[in-house]
C-alpha positions as CSV (number, residue, x, y, z in Angstrom):
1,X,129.5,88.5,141.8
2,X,126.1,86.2,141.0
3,X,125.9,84.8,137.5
4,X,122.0,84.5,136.2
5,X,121.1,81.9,134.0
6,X,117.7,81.6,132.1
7,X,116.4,79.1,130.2
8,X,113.3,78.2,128.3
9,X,112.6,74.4,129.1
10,X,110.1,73.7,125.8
11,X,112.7,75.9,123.7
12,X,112.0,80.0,121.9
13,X,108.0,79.4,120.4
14,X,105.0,79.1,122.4
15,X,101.4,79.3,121.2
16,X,99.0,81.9,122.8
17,X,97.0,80.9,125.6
18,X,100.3,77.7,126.1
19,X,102.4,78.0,129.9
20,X,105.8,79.3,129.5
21,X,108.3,77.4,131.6
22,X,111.8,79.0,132.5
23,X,114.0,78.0,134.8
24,X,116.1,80.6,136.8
25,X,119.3,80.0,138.3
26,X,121.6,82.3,140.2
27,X,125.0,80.8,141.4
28,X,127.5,82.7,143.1
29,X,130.9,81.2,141.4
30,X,134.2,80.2,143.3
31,X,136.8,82.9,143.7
32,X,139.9,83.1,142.0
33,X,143.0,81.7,143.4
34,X,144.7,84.7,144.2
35,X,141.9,86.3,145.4
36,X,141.6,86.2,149.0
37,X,138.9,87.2,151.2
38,X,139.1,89.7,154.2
39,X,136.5,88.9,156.1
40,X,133.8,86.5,156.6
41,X,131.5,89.1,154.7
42,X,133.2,88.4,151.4
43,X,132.4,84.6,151.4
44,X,128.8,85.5,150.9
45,X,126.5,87.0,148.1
46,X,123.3,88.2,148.9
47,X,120.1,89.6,146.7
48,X,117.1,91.1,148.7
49,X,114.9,89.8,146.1
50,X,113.9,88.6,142.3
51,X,110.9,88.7,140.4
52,X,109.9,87.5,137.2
53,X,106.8,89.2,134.5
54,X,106.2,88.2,130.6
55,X,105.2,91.5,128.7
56,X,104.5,92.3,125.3
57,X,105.9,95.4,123.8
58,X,104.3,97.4,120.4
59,X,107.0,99.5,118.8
60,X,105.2,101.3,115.6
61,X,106.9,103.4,112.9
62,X,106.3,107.0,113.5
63,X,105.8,107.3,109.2
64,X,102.8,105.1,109.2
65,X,101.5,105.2,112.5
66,X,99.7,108.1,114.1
67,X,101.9,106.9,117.4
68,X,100.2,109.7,119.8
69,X,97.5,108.2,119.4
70,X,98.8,104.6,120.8
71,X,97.3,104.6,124.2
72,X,96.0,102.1,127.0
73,X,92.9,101.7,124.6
74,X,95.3,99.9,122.2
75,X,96.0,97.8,125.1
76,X,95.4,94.3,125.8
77,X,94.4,94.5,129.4
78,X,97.1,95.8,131.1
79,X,97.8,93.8,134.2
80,X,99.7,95.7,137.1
81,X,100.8,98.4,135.1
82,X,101.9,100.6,137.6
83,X,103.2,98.6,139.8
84,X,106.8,99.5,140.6
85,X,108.8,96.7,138.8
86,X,108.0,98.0,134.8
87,X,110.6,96.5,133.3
88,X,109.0,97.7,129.6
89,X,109.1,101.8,131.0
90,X,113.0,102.1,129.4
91,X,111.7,100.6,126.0
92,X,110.8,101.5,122.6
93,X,107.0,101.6,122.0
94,X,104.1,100.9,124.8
95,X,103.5,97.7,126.4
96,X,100.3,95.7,124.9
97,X,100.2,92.7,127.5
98,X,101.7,92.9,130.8
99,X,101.2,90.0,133.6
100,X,101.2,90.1,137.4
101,X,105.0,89.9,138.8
102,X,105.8,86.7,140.7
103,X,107.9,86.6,143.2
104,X,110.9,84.1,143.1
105,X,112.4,84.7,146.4
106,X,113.9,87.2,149.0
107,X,116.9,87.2,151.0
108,X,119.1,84.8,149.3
109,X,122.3,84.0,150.0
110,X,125.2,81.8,148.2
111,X,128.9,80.8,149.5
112,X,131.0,80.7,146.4
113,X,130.2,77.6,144.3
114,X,127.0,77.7,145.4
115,X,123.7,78.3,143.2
116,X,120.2,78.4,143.6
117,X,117.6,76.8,140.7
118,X,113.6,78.7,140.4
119,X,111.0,77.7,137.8
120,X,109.2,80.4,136.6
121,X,105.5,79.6,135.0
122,X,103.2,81.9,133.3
123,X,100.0,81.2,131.0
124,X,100.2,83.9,127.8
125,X,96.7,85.0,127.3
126,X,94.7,83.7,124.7
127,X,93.5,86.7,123.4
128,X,97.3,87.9,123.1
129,X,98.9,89.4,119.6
130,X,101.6,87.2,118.0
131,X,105.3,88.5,117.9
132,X,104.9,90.1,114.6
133,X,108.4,92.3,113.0
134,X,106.7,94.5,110.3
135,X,107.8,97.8,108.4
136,X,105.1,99.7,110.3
137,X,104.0,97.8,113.5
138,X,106.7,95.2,115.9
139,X,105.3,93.3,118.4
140,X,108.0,91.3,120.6
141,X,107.5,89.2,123.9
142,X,110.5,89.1,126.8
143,X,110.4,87.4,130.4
144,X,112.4,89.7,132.2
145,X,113.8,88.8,135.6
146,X,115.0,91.4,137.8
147,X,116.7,91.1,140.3
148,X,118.6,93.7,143.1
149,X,121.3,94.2,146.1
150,X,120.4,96.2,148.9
151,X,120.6,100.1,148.8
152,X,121.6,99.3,144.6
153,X,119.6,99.7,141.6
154,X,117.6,96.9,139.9
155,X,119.3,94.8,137.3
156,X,117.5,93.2,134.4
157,X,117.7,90.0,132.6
158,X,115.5,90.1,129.6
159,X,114.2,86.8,127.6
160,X,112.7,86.9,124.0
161,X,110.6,84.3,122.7
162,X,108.1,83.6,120.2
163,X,104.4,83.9,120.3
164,X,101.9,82.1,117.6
165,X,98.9,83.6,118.4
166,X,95.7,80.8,117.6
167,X,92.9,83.5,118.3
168,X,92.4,83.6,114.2
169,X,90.9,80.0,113.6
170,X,87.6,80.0,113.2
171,X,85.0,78.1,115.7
172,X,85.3,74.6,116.6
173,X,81.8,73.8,114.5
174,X,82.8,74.8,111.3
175,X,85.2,71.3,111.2
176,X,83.1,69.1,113.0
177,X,82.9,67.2,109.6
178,X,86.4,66.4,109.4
179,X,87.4,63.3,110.0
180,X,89.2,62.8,113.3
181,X,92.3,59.9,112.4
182,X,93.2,59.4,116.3
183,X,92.8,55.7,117.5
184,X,89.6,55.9,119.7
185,X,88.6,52.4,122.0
186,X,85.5,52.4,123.1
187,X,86.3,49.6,126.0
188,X,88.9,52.2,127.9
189,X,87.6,55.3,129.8
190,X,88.9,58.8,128.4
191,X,90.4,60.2,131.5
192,X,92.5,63.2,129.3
193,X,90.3,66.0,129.4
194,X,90.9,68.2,126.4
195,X,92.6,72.1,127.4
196,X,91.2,75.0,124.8
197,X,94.5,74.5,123.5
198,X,94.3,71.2,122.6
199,X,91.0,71.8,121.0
200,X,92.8,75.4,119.2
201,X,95.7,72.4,117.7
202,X,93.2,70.2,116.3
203,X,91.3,73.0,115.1
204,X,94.3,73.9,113.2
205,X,95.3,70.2,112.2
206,X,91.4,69.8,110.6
207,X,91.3,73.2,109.1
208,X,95.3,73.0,107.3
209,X,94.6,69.4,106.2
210,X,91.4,69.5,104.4
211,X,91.6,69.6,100.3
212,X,89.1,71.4,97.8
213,X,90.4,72.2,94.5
214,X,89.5,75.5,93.4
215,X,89.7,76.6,90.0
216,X,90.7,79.8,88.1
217,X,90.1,80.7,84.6
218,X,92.7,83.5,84.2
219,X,91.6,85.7,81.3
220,X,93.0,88.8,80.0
221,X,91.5,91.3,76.8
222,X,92.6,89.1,74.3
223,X,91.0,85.8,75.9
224,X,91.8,82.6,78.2
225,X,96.0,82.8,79.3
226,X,95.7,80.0,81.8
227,X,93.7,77.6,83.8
228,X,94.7,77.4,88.0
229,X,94.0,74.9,90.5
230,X,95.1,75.3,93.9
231,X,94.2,72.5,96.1
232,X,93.7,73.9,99.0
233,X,93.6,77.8,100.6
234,X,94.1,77.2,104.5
235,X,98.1,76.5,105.0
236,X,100.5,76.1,108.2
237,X,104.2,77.6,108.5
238,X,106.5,75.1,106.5
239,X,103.7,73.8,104.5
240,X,104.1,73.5,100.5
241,X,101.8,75.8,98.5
242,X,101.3,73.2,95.6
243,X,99.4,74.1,92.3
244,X,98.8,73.4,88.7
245,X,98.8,75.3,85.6
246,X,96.4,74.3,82.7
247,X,97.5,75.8,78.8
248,X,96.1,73.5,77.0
249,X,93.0,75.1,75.8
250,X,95.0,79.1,76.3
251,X,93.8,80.7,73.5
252,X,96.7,83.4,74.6
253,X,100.4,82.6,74.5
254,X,102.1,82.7,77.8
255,X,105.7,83.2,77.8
256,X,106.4,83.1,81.4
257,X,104.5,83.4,85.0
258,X,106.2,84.1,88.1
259,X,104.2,83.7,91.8
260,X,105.5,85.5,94.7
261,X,104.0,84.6,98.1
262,X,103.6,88.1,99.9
263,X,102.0,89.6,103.2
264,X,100.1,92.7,103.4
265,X,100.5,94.7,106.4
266,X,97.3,96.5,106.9
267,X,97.5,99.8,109.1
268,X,94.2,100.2,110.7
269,X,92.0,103.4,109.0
270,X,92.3,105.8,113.1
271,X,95.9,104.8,113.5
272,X,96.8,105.1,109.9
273,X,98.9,108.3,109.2
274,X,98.0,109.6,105.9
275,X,94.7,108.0,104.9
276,X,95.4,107.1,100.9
277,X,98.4,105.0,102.1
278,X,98.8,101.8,100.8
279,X,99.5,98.9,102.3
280,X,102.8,97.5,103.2
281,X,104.0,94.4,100.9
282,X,106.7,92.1,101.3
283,X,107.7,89.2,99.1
284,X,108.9,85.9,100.4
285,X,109.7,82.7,98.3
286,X,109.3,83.1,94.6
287,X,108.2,80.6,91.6
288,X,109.5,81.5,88.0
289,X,109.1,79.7,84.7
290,X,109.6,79.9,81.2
291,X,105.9,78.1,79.9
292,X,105.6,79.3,76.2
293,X,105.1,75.7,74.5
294,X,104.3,74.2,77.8
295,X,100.3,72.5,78.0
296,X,101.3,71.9,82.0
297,X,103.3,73.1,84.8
298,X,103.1,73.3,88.5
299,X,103.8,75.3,91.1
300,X,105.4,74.5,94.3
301,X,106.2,77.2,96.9
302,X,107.3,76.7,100.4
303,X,105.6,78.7,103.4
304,X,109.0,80.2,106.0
305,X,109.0,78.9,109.5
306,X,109.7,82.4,110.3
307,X,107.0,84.4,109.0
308,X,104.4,85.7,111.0
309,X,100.3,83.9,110.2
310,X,97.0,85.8,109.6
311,X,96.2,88.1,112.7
312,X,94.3,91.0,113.6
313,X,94.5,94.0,116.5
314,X,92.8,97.2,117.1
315,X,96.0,99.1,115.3
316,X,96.7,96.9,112.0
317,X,95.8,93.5,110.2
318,X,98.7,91.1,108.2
319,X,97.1,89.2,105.5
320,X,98.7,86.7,103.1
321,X,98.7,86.4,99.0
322,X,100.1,84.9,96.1
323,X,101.0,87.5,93.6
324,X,101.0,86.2,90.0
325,X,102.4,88.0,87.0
326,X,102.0,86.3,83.4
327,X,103.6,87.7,80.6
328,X,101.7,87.1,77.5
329,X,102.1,87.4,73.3
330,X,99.8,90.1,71.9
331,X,99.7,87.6,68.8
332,X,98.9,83.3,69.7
333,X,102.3,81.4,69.0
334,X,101.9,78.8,66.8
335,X,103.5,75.5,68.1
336,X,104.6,72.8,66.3
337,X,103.3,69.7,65.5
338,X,104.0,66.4,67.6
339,X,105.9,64.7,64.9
340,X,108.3,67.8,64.9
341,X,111.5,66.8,65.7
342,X,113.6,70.1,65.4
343,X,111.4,73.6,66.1
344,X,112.6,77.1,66.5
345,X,111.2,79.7,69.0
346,X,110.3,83.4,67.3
347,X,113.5,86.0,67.7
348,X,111.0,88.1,68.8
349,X,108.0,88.7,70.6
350,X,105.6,91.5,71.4
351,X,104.5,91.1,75.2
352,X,102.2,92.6,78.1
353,X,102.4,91.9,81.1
354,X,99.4,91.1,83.3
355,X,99.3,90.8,87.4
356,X,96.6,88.7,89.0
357,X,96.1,88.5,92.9
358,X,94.8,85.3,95.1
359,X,94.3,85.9,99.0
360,X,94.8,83.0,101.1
361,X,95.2,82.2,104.6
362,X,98.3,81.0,106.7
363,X,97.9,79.3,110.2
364,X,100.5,78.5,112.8
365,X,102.1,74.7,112.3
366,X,101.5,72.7,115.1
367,X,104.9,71.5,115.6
368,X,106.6,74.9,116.6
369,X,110.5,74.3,115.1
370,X,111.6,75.0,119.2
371,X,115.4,73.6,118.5
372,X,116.0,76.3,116.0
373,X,117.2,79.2,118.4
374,X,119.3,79.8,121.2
375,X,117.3,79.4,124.7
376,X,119.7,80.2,126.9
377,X,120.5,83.9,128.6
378,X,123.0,84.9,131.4
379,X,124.0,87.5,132.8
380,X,126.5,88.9,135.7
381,X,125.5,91.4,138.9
């Protein structure tokens, strides 16, 4: 019996184009007491070979997605793909991204409490889609090693992780006017050369943190229900959405608001089955209030770690909004004075309700939360 042990050494979430490290150990554990070996034979355990490979597999939902037509020109460029370790060809879905298999040894052989460490190292393409679970497209990312006896079948050892894909950020020139707060001295030679990922992360870090208010005059048939401010529309996972309501010059009562944060899952129009259907919504983190009589109020709503940023592929698009829905008086409130002491509400009010939609845009943080999963796998051959 050989145990395998896998293990992700900068923990479960890595950024497109960032090296994936995992160390690979295989240990042949002591025997039992009262087992006893017959011949020199049973000290040993032997594996012709092992091999490791990072792939990316697509699994679409037959309802929405015209999945015969989900072919190699979906595809990433496929690397290897018929070579004869696939260890994707007994999944769900079609493989998107595939790399070359590497080798990490043949003929090895372990006497019982002996064990044998390999570090396995792969660069995910930068071009790659993030892992993505959505109600009509999944995209999910597994080292597998595999490993195999002579004369007997393959066995697999499969590794998920998490990939934030940083393809969506816009050129490096649009935020060459922000200003860059690293300590810089000009008497000491720069001997760091800067990776396209570092340039992607402070891409990221220029584009998340730079504030301009933008204002909303939210009007309905009857005139002005509320004035918005968001301070910013660029955000990174675990960020605060943060911004203001303004009622003090409504000239319609508002009774309530409530802001959803949702994603729309965009099918693209060739792989869309059905052609009318509409997107695919889901609500995250919700903001409710009770305003009428209110001049101000705010709204603070915090991004998931989890969820998945903006992206784009050839089969479907995930973009982010905040949903609003104000429910209004038909007839203005009249609210009492400042020197009132003691005021009561109406027992009734006549109300419509009116939905308003603001897109915005949601960017990887730059401090993936790596200690939040499990990164170790085993398993026994």
């Amino acid at each position: 019996m050989i145990e395998i042990t896998a293990k992700l050494l900068k923990g479960p979430v890595y950024f497109s184009g960032e090296m994936v490290e995992c160390l690979v150990t295989f240990s042949n554990p002591h025997n039992p007491i009262h087992q006893i070996s017959q011949s020199h034979s049973d000290v040993f355990e032997s594996l012709a070979w092992a091999s490791a490979q990072v792939h990316c597999q697509c699994t679409a939902n037959g309802k929405v997605v015209l999945t015969e037509k989900l072919n190699t020109s979906t595809q990433l460029a496929s690397i290897n793909a018929n070579t004869t370790f696939a260890p994707w060809q007994h999944d769900n879905g079609h493989v998107v991204m595939n790399t070359k298999p590497k080798i990490l040894f043949c003929d090895l052989r372990l006497s019982p409490g002996e064990s044998k460490t390999y570090i396995y190292r792969e660069t995910i393409p930068s071009e790659a889609p993030p892992s993505y679970r959505g109600q009509a497209v999944k995209y999910s990312y597994k080292i597998t090693v595999g490993t195999q006896r002579v004369n007997t079948a393959i066995k697999l050892l499969r590794v998920p992780f998490r990939v934030l894909s940083l393809s969506e950020l816009p050129e490096i020139t649009t935020c060459n006017d922000s200003v860059d707060l690293s300590p810089n001295n000009p008497f000491m030679e720069t001997q760091h050369r800067e990776t396209p990922l570092d340039i992607a992360l402070q891409t990221l870090q220029n584009l998340t943190a730079r504030r301009s208010p933008n204002f909303y005059n939210i009007t309905n048939g009857r005139g002005r229900v509320v004035r918005f401010c968001l301070f910013k529309n660029s955000y990174k996972l675990g960020e605060d959405i943060v911004g203001t309501f303004d009622f003090s010059n409504a000239t319609v009562s508002c009774a309530q608001v409530s802001v959803a944060l949702q994603s729309e899952e965009h099918v693209s129009e060739k792989h869309r089955r059905g052609k009318t259907s509409l997107p695919a919504l889901v609500s995250y983190n919700k903001h409710h209030e009770v305003c009428i009589g209110l001049k101000y109020s705010q709204l603070v709503l915090p991004i998931p770690l989890h969820v998945t940023p903006d992206f784009n592929t050839d089969l479907m698009t995930l973009k982010w909004r905040l949903h609003f829905e104000f429910v209004t008086t038909t007839k203005l409130v009249e609210m009492p004075k400042e020197n009132t002491t003691n005021w009561q509400g109406p027992a009734t009010l006549d109300v419509e309700t009116m939905i308003w939609d603001l897109p915005l845009h949601i960017h990887p943080t730059a401090t993936p939360p790596n200690t939040a999963q499990q990164t170790k796998y085993s398993a026994v051959i």
